[in-house]
C-alpha positions as CSV (number, residue, x, y, z in Angstrom):
1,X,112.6,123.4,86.1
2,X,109.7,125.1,83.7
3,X,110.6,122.0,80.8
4,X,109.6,119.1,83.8
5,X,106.7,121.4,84.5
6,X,105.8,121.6,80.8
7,X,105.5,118.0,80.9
8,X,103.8,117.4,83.6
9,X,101.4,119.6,81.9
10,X,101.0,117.6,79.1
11,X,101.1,114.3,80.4
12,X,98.1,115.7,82.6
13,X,96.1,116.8,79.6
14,X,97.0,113.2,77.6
15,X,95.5,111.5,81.2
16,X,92.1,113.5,81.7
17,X,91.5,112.9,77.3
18,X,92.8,108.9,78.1
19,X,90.5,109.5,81.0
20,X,87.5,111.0,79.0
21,X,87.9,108.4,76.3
22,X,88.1,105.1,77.9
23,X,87.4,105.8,81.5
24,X,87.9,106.5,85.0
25,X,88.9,102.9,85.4
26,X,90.5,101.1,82.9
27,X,94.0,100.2,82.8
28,X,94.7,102.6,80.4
29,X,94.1,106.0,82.1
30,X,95.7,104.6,85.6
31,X,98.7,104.3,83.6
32,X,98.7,107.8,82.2
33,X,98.2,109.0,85.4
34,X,101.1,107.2,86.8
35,X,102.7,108.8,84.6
36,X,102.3,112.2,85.5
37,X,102.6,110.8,89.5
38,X,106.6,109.9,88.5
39,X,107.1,113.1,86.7
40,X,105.7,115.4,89.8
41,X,108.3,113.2,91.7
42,X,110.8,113.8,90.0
43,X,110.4,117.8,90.2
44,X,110.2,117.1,93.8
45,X,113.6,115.3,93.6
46,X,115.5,118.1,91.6
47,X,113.8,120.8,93.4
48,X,114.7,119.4,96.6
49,X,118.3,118.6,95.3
50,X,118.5,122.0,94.5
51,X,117.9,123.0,98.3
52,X,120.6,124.5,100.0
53,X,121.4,122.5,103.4
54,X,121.3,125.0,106.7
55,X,124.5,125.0,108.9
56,X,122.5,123.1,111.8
57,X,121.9,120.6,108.8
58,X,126.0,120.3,108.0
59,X,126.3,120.5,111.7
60,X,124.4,117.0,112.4
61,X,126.1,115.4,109.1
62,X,129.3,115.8,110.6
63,X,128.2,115.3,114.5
64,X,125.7,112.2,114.4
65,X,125.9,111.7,117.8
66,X,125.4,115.6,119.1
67,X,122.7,115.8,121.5
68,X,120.9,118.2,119.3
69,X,121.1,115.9,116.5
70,X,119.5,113.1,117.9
71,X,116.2,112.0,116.4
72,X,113.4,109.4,118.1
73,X,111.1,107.1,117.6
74,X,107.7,107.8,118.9
């Protein structure tokens, strides 16, 4: 997890100098900071991948329908 972090770093520091250099809004730095959006994503992704599910969680995989399971619309 510290490498994607690592990166995230970096990409970071390339925006804000992409940033610096050609400016808050050109093309250019909204792409570098996209950039660093997908990477933070993705560390979201593995770290919730890496989650462990509760038993009430495997519960309502296997039992849908359960009344405790049941989730609405407001």
């Amino acid at each position: 997890m510290s490498d994607i972090q690592e990166q995230i770093d970096r990409e970071r520091q390339q925006a804000r100098t992409v940033c610096d250099a050609e400016g808050a809004e050109s093309p250019d730095c909204a792409v570098a900071w996209d950039s660093v959006e997908e990477l933070q994503a993705e560390a979201a992704h593995q770290k919730q991948k890496g989650t462990k599910k509760t038993s009430f969680e495997k519960y309502c995989e296997e039992n849908p329908d359960a009344d405790e399971c049941r989730v609405y619309d407001e």
